[in-house]
N, C-alpha and C positions, 0 to 999 in steps of 0.2 A: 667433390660430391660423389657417393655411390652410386656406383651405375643403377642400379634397381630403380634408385630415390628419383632418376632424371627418368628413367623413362614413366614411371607411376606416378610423376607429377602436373604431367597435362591432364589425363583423366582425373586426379585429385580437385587437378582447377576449373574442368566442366563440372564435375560435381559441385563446388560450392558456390560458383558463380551461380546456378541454377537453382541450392539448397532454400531459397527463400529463407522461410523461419523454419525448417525443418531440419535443426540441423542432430544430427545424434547426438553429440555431447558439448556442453558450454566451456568446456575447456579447450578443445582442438584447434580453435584460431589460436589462445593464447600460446599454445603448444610450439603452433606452426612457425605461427612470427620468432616464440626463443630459436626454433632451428635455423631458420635466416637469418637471427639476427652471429649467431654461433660463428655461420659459416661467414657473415659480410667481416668481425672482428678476427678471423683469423686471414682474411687477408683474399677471400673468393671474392671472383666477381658475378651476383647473383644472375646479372640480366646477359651476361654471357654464358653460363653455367644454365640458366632456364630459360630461355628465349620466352616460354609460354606464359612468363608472367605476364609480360605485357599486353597479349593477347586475353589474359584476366583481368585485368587493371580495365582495358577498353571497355569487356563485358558489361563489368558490374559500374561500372560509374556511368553507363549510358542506360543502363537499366532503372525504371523507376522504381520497380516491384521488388530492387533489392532488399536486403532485409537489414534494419539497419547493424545489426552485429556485424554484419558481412563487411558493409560498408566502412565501419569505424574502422576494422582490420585492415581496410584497404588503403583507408588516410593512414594508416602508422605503415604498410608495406612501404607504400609510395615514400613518405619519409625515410624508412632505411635503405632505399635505394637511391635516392636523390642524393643520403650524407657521400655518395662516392661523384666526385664532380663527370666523369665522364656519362655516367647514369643522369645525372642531374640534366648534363643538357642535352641527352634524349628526350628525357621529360618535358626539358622545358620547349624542346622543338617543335614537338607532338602534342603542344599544347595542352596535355597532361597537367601540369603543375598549378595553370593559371583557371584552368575550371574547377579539380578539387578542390585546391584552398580558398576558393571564391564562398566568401559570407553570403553574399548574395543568392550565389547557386542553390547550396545549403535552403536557404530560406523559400527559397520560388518553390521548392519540393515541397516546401511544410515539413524536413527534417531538421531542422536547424534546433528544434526543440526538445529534437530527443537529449537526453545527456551524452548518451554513447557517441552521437558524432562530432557533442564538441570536446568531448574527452579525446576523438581520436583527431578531430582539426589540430588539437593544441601539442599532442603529441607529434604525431606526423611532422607537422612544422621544426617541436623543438629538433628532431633528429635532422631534419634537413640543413639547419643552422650548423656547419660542417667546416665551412669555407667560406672564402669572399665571394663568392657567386650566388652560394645560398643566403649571405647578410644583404645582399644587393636587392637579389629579390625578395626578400623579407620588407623592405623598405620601398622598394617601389611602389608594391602591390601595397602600403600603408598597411600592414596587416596589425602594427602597435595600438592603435585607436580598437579594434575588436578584442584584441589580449588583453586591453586593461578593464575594457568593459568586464572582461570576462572573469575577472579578479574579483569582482563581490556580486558571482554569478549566485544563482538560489541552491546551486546544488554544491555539496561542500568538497566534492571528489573533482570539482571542475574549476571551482574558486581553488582549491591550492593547485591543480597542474597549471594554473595560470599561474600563480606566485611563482611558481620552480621555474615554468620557461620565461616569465618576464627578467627573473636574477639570471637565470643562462641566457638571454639575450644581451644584458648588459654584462655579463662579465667576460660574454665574447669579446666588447668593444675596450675590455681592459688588456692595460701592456703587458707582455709576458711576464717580464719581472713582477708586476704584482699578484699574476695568479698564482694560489695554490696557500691562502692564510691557513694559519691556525683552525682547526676547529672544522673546517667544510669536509665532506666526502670525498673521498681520497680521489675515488674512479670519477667522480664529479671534477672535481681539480686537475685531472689526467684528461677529460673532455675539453674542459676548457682552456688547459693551456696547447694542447693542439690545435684549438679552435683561434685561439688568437695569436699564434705562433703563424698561419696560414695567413690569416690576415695583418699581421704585420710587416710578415716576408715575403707574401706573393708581390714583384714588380713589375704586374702587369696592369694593374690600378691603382696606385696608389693614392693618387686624387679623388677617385670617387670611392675606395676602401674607407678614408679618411674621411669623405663626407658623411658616406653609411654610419659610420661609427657615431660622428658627431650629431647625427638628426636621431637617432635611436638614443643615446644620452640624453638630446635636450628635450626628446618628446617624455620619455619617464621621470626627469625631474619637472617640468611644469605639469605633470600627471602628478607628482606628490604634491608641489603646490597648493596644487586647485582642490583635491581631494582632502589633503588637510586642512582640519577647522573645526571648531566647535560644532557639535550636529545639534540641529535641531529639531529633529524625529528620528523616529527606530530608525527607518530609510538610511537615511543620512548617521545615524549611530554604527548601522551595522558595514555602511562604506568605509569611514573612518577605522573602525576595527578589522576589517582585513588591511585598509591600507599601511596600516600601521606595522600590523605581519609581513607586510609585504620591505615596511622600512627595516624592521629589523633585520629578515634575511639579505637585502642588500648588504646592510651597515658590517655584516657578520662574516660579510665575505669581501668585501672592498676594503683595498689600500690607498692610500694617497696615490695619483690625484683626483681619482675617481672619487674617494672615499668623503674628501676634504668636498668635494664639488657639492655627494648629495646632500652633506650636512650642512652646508652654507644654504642650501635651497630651503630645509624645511626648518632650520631653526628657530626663526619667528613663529612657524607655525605651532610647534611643540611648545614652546613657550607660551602661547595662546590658549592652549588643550590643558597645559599644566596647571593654567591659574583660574582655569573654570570650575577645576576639581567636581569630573565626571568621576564618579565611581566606575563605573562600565569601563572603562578608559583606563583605570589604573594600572592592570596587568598587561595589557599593549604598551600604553607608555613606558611601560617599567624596562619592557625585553627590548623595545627602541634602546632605551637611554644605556644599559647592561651592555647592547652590542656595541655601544657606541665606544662604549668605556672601554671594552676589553681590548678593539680592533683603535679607535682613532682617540684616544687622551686632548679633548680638550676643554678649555675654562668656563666655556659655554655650557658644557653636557655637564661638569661638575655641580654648576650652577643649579641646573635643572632639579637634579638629583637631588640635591638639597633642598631644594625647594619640596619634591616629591618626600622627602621622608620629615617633611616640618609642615608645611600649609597645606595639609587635607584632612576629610574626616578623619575621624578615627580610627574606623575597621579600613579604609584607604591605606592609612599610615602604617598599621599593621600588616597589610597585606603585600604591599613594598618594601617594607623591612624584613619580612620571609623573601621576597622577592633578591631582595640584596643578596642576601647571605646566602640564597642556592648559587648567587652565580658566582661565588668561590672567590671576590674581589679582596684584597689584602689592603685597600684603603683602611687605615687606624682610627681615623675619625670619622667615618660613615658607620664600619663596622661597629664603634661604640654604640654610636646613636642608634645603628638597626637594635643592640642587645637592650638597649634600656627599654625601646617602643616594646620588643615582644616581649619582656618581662613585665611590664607597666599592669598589663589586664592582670595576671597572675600575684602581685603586689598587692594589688586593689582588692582581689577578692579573700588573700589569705591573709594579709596585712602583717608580714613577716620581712616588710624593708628591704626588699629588696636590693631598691637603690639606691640604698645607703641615705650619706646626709646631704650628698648633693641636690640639689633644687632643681638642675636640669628636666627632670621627669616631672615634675608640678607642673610643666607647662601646659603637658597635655590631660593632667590627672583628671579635672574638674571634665573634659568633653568626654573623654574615655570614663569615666564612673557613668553619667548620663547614660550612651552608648550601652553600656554593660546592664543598666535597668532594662533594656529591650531586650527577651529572650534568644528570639534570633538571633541577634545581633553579637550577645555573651556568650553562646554556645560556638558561634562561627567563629569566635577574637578569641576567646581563649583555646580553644579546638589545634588553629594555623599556631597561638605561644607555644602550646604542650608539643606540636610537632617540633617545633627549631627548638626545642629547649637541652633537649640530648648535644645536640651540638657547639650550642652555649655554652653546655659546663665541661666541654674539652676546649675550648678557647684558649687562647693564652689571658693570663692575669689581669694584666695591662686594659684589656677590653672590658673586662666586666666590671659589676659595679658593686659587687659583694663576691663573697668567698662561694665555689660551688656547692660547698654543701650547705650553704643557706638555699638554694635553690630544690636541693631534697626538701628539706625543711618545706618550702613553698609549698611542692608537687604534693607530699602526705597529707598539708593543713586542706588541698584542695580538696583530695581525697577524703578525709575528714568532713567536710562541709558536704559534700556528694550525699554522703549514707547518712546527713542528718545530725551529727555530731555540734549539738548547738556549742559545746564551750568552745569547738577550734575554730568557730564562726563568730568569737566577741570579740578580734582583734580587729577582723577585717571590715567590709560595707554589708552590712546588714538585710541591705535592702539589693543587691546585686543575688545574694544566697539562694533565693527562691530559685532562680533562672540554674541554679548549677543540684540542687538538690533531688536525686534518683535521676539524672540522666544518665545513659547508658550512655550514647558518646564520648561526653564529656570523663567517666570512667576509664572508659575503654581507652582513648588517648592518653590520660592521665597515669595509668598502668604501665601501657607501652613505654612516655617516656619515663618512669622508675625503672624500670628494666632495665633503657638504655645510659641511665646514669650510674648504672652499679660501680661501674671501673673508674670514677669520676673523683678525682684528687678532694681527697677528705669524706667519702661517703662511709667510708670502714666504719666512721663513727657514729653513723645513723643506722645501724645493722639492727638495734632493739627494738626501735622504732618501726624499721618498718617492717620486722617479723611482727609486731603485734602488730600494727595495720591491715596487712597481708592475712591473719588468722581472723581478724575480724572480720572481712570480706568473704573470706570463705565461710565463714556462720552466718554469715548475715543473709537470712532466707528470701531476700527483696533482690537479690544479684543474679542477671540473669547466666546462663551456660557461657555463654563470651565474656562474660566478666568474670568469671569463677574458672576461667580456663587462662586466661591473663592473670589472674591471680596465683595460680598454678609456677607459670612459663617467673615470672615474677621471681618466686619464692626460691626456686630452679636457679636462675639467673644470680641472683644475692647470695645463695650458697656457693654457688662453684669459685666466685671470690672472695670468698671467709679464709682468710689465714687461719682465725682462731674462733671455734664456734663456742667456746665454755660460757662468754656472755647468754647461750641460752638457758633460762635456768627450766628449773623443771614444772613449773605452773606453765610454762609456754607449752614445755614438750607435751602434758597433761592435754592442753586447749587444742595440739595440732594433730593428736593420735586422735581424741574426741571427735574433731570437725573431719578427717580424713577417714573416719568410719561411717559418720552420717552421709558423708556425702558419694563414700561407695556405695550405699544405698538409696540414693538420690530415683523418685522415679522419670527424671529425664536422662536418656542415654546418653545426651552429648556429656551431662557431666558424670557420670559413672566412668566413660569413656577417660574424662579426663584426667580424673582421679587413678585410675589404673596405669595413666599413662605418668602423671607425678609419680609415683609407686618405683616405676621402671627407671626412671631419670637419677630418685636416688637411690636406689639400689645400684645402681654403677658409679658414684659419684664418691668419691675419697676426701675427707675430712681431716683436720686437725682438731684436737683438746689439747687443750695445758695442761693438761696432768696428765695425757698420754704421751709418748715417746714415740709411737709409730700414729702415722695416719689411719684411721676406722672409715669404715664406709658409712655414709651418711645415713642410711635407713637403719641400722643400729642407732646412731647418736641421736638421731632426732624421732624416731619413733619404736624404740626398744626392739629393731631386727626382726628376726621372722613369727617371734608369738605374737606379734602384729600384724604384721603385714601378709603372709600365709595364709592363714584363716582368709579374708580376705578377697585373696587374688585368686584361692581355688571355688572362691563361692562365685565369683565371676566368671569362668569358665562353663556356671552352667546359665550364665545370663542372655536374654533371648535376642540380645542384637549382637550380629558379626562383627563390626565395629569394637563392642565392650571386649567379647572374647579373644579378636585377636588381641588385642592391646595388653588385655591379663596376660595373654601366654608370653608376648612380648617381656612383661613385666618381670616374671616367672622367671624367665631366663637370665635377668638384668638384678635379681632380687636372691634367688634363694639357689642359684644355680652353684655360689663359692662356699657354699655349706657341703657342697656332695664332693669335694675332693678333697677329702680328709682321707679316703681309701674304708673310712666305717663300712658296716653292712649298712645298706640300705635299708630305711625306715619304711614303717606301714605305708605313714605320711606319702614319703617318695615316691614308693609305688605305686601309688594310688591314684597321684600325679601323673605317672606316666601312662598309668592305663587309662587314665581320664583323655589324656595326650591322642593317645592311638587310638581312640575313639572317635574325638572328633576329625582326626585325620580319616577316618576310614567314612565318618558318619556325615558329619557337618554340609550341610547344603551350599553353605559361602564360602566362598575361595579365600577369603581373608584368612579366615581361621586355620583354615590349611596350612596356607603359604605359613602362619607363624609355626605352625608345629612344626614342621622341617626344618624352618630357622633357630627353632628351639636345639633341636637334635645338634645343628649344628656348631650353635652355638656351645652345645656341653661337650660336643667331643672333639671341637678345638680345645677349649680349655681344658679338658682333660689331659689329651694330648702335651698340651705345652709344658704338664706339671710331672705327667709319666713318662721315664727315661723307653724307650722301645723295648730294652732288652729284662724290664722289670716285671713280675710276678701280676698278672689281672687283681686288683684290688675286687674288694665284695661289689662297691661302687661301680665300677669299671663294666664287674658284671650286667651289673641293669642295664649299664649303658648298652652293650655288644647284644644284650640279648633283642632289645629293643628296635636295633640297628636294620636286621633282615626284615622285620615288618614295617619300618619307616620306611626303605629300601621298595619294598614288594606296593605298599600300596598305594604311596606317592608315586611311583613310575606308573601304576594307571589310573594317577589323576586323569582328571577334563580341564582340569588348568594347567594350561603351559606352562607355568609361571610354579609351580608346584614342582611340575617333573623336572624346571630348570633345578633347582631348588633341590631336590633330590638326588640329582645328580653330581650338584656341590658336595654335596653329602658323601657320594662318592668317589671322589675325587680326592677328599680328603681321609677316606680310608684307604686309598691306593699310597696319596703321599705317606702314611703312616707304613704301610705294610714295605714298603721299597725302599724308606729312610736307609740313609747310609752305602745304599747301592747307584755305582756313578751313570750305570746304564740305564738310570730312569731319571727321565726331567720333568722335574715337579712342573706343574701349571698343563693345561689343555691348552694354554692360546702358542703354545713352546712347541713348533710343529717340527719334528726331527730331518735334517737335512738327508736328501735323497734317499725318501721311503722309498721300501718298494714292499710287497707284499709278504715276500719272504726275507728278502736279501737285505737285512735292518739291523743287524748288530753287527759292534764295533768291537776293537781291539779293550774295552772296556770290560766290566763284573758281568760277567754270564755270557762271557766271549772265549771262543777257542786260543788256545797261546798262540802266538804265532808260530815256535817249535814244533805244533804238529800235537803239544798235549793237549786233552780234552778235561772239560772241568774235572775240579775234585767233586770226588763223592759226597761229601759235604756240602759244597756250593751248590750240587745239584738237589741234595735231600733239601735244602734250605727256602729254593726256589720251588720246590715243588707242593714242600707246609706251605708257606707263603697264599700259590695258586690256589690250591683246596682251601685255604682260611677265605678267599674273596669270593669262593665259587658258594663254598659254604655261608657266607655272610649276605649274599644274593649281590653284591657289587656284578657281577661276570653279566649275569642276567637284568642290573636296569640298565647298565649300558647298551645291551643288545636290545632291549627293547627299545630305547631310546635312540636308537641307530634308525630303525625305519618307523620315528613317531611322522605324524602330518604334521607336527610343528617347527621351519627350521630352527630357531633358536635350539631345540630339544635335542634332534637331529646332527644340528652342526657339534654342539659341545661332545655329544656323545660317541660321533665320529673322532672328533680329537683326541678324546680318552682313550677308546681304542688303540689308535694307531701309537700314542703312549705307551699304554701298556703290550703292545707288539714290537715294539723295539725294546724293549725289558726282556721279554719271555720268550718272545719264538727262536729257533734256531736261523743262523745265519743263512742254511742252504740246506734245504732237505733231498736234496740230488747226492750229496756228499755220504759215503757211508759209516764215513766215521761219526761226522754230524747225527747222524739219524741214530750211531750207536751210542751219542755219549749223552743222547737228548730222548731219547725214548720214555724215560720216567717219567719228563714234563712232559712231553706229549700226549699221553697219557689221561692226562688229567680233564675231566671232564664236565659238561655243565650240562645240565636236566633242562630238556626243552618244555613248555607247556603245550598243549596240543590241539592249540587256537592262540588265536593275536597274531605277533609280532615273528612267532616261533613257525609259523607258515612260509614266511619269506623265506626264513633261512633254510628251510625244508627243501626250498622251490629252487634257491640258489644252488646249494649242494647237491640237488638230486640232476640242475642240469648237467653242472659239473660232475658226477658222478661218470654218465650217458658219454661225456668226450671221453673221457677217463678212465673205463671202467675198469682195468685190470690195475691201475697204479691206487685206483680208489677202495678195491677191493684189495689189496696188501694193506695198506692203510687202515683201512676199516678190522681185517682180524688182528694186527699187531698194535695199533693202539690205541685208536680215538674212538672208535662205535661202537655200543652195543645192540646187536643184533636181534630186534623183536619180528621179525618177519619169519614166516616159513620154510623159506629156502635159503635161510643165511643172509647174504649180504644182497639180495635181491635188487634192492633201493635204497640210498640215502635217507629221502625222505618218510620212511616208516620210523625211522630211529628215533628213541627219545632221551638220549644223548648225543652231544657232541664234544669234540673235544675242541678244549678252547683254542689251540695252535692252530688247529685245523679251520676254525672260524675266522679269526683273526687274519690269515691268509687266504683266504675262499671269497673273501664278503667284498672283495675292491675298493677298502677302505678310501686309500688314494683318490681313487677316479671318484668316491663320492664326498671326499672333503672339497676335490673342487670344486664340484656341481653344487653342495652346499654353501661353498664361500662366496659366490655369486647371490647377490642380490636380484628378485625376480625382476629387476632392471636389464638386468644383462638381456633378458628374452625377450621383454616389452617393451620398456622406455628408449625407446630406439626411433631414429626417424623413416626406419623404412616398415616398422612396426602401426607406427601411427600412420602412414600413408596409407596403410594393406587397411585399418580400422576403417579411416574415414569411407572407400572405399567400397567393404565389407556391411558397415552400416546404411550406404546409400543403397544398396542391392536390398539388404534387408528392409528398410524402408518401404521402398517400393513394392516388394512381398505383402509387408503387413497392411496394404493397404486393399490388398484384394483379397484379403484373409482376415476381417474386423474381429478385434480380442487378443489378436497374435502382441504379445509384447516385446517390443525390441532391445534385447541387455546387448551394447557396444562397454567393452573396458578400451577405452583410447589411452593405454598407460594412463 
């Protein structure tokens, strides 16, 4: 432990022993305990390392006036110190152990009722359960009879830490070899097989280990016993329903003979439960019977099972046969049985046969039609079908009971029967229709799973089908924003797996260009929004036709390309919700972006766009909007890029692009959203990788931090490196480097990285520091002490960037003018031979007057280094510390105390 942390921990502990309810922040116990708990798992021992605990422990547990935060903290301390047995029988000498965990205690207070102290009794305790010392006294003290009461406590944060320590009490008492199944928590499995690894192997009781074990066993199964049973009030409903939780996490984590033990105790019971057929009870029962399956196979639990997905209601039976099939079981014949129950309601109401000609499914048909006349009831049973139906139709064959794409077939007729469509409503129950006709659930489910059946063996062939469906939906003016955005996601989904889209004919395309106009002008934003966003999905999305040879982009083929869609998306750029507008601009990009690299001049159209563009960049109140235009930019001058060789002619195209680039540049870096300058700064980043292509002394990517920068001394034997013979670059290589420099200084890249060097945002900061020190192992000279260096590098040196004279351009002002002041005679050579221009009256007076710099001169000035570290540090490094949080709690008690003889004064603690 740090020394600081040992000695500011006594005064820590009269402060909170004392804090009452006053404490400065709700988080600082929690804090406190992960630090002790930190330091007891790497192997400290706390109460030798802090003697003053115990001296807190004393305080607050004889104190009435504690507060109970304090107190609960202090049940879970006492537990992380007791798991170390020497600590233990301190505790338990000093009688410590047997007044905290005393119910009784608790209760004589009148706290027993808070939750907070039986949240931290039941923790405290589980921690202490470590060893045979701590199971011994676990068991003497009868503490199981309060744990289990405490299992269908009223608060539901206290009813499951009872569940979690009643299964860690008993799986303490399991053999090694069977800790650690399938399926449990790793670190959990790693507790408990140390925990009964200790109790197995310690020989120093093994007689009474052995009895600990076996009374803590027999008392939690005649606790399942008694507890299960048909209930006969809520009371008794809602016991049975935790117990049941409580059966399955055992079952879930027990091997034989543990396993075998609790199943022979409750099986009569469960069999009792089953043939009541509670509804309440079905999905308990179900995850009992599931763990039982997965963890202990036997004829009994088979039994059960069957019986659950045959002799109960209806919505029972269906709710159990989802049940089945989430828990991933590869039984053949259960599995059948669950697919016919959840197709059955779906059958019933589209009346498309599901289940073929077998009769198996009539059995339940007559209760489930019944069933399905109660709206509730239709909406909840076919809602849980439409969810497992996606999954159904990837099944293997064998299991189902028709072909998958009878089950599209289903999902459309249901769809159909929804919006009212009486004729797809004559095959099925007539009288079930009402309960499914304009429901948005029932829709909205119904959509999701078409979506998820697109990839589904034989659905290629329902492709007509359900683009009219889908086109009907989106006309259809009764469909709310979430159904007409599923309809959307739908239409999206079903295209991207069209081998062949020529089955659309052109009445469709006619009906989808139609409804994709009306509905861009929809006055609800969500669906405008939508719509813009369909727009965007296929405008990136590639197509086949049969009579094409090459694949076309889908916004072409289905909605005649940009004399559609254009119009459009720039009408929604001046739409008044930020939400619509980004999503056009996103669109924009995703849409009409592969028309502009043709190298043509740029159209009116285009530019108009673009200035439309830079407007709302410079204008827009919402950052959404923003963040799209940058992503727009960069979007087009990636792909620009990728199609222009470097060493080719600027296309007219190209032109807009570049011109547009130094105001993207300029007034994205003084966005107010960080998220923008990030953003911007990709931007240039990706002009950097463009301008230094093919040069090996520059490594593309910022997260690419060059091994042993230094500020100067950062170029290698690499392209804009000295020979090693002593020759200095060619003349060439250097004029190269130097257009290069002036094309980024001119393009404004030089200047949003320097702004973005001292933003308040780190994210902004950190990237723009890495760019930097990129482009400083590229450009600068290896050693400016060197005279030949200084003579073969003078050109670039040279080269310079225009300070603004306010913001960001102060700092650098302020940096170079200190440096100047150490400097001054090496700074003033510098300054007449390359990098400054001298605005001041006496020459080279001051750095800071100048409104130029030279970028080498920056680049090496600014302690790039020393501030990528300080930015690679998470503001953890400074706070989130335990001698941090000590100084807080501390800091806040002083302040406390202050504001109490100064009424108004408001106390801000950041305890990490």
């Amino acid at each position: 432990m740090d020394r600081e942390c040992v000695s500011l921990l006594p005064r820590v502990c009269e402060v909170l022993a004392a804090s009452g309810s006053s404490l400065p922040d709700d988080t600082i116990l929690e804090k406190l305990l992960d630090w002790f708990t930190a330091l007891t798992e790497a192997g400290e021992s706390l109460l030798e390392a802090c003697p003053c605990l115990l001296e807190f422990i004393s305080a607050v547990i004889h104190d009435t006036a504690s507060a109970p935060g304090v107190l609960s903290f202090t049940l879970r301390l006492i537990g992380l110190l007791a798991a170390a047995e020497d600590a233990f029988r301190i505790l338990k000498e000093s009688l410590v152990l047997d007044l905290v965990f005393s119910c009784k205690h608790w209760q004589e207070l009148g706290l027993w009722e808070d939750p907070c102290i039986r949240i931290g009794w039941i923790q405290g305790l589980r921690t202490t359960l470590q060893h045979p010392n701590g199971l011994s006294f676990f068991v003497q003290a009868d503490f199981i009879e309060p744990l289990l009461q405490l299992q269908t406590d009223t608060s539901l944060f206290v009813a499951s830490a009872a569940n979690q320590m009643l299964a860690h009490v008993l799986l303490f008492c399991q053999p090694v070899s069977s800790v650690g199944c399938n399926g449990t928590d790793k670190k959990e499995d790693e507790q408990n097989t140390r925990a009964s690894k200790a109790v197995v192997e310690n020989p120093a009781e093994p007689i009474e280990i052995n009895q600990d074990c076996t009374a803590v066993v027999d008392a939690i199964s005649e606790y399942l016993k008694r507890a299960l049973g048909v209930p006969k009030g809520s009371t008794q409903l809602h016991q049975c329903q935790q117990t049941l939780r409580l059966l399955a996490l055992l079952l879930g984590q027990t091997k034989p003979p543990l396993g075998d033990k609790l199943l022979q105790t409750v099986t009569a019971s469960l069999e009792e439960m089953v043939a009541a057929d509670c509804s309440e009870l079905t999905l308990p029962l179900m995850d009992v019977i599931l763990a039982a399956c997965s963890r202990l196979p036997d004829q009994r639990i088979t039994r059960l099972l069957t019986f659950m997905l045959n002799v109960r209601k209806p919505a029972d039976l269906v709710h159990a046969a989802a049940a089945f099939l989430r828990g991933g079981h590869h039984d053949r014949v259960h599995t059948a049985q669950s697919v016919r129950l959840l197709l059955l309601p779906l059958d019933i109401i589209s009346g498309q046969n599901l289940l073929g000609t077998n009769t198996a499914g009539d059995v339940h048909r007559f209760a489930m039609t019944e069933q399905l006349k109660s709206k509730t009831s239709c909406i909840s049973m076919i809602s849980v079908c439409l969810t497992n139906t996606p999954q159904i139709a990837h099944m293997d064959p064998d299991c189902l009971p028709c072909a998958p794409d009878l089950i599209v077939s289903g999902i459309l007729s249901l769809l159909r029967i929804c919006s009212g469509d009486s004729f797809s409503s004559s095959a099925g129950c007539s009288e079930v229709f009402r309960n499914v006709i304009g429901s948005g659930k029932v829709q909205k489910c119904a959509l999701e799973a078409l979506t998820a059946v697109s990839n589904s063996p034989g659905a290629n062939g329902k492709l007509t089908d359900v683009f009219t469906l889908l086109i009907q939906y989106l006309d259809n003016p009764d469909s709310d924003p979430t159904v007409l955005h599923k309809s959307y996601q739908a239409l999206v989904k079903w295209m991207s797996v069209c081998t062949d889209i020529s089955f659309i004919t052109d009445q469709l395309r006619q009906d989808l260009i139609q409804v994709v106009k009306k509905r861009a002008c929809d006055m609800r934003w969500e669906v405008r929004d939508s719509t813009m966003e369909f727009l965007g999905h296929l405008g990136a999305m590639r197509v086949c036709q049969a009579s094409a040879e090459q694949a076309c982009n889908a916004s072409e083929a289905l909605l005649g390309g940009c004399c559609c869609t254009t119009p459009l998306l720039r009408e929604a750029l001046q739409d008044p919700e930020s939400y619509v507008r980004a999503s056009a601009i996103k669109a924009l990009a995703q849409t009409v972006m592969h028309s502009w690299q043709e190298g043509a001049a740029p159209t009116q159209e285009q530019t108009e766009i673009v200035t439309r563009l830079l407007e709302i960049l410079s204008q827009d109140t919402e950052g959404f909007a923003r963040r799209a235009v940058v992503k727009f930019f960069i979007a087009w001058f990636s792909s620009h890029s990728s199609h222009t060789p470097p060493s080719s002619p600027a296309s007219p195209s190209c032109s807009l692009l570049m011109q547009s680039v130094r105001s993207v540049l300029s007034r994205g870096s003084a966005d107010l959203d960080w998220e923008v300058k990030v953003h911007t700064l990709e931007l240039a980043e990706l002009l950097l990788d463009k301008a230094f292509l093919g040069h090996r002394s520059y490594t593309k990517g910022s997260d690419a931090r060059p091994a042993q920068p230094h500020a100067y001394a950062v170029m290698t034997d690499r392209a804009y490196t000295l020979h090693t013979h002593g020759e200095s670059r060619t003349q060439e290589t250097e004029s190269d480097l130097v257009e290069v420099l002036n094309s980024l200084v001119e393009q404004g890249v030089i200047s949003a990285l320097l702004s973005g060097l001292f933003d308040c945002d780190r994210p902004v900061a950190l990237k723009a520091c890495r760019l930097l020190i990129t482009l400083r192992v590229t450009v600068c000279p290896a050693s400016q002490g060197d005279p030949d260096v200084c003579a073969a590098t003078a050109t670039v040196a040279r080269v310079s960037c225009e300070l603004p004279r306010a913001g960001w351009a102060q700092e650098i002002r302020k940096i170079l003018g200190v440096r100047t002041e150490a400097n001054a005679e090496r700074d003033l050579n510098a300054l007449n031979a390359t990098s400054f221009e001298d605005h001041s009256e006496e020459g080279a007076s001051a750095v800071s007057h100048c409104e130029h710099v030279s970028v080498c001169e920056a680049l090496g000035s600014l302690g790039l280094d020393e501030r990528l570290e300080i930015l690679s540090r998470s503001s953890d490094h400074v706070h989130n510390s335990p001698l941090s949080l000590l100084q807080d709690i501390l800091t806040a008690s002083t302040s406390h105390t202050h504001a109490n003889t100064q009424p108004g004064q408001e106390v801000i603690v950041d305890c990490y």
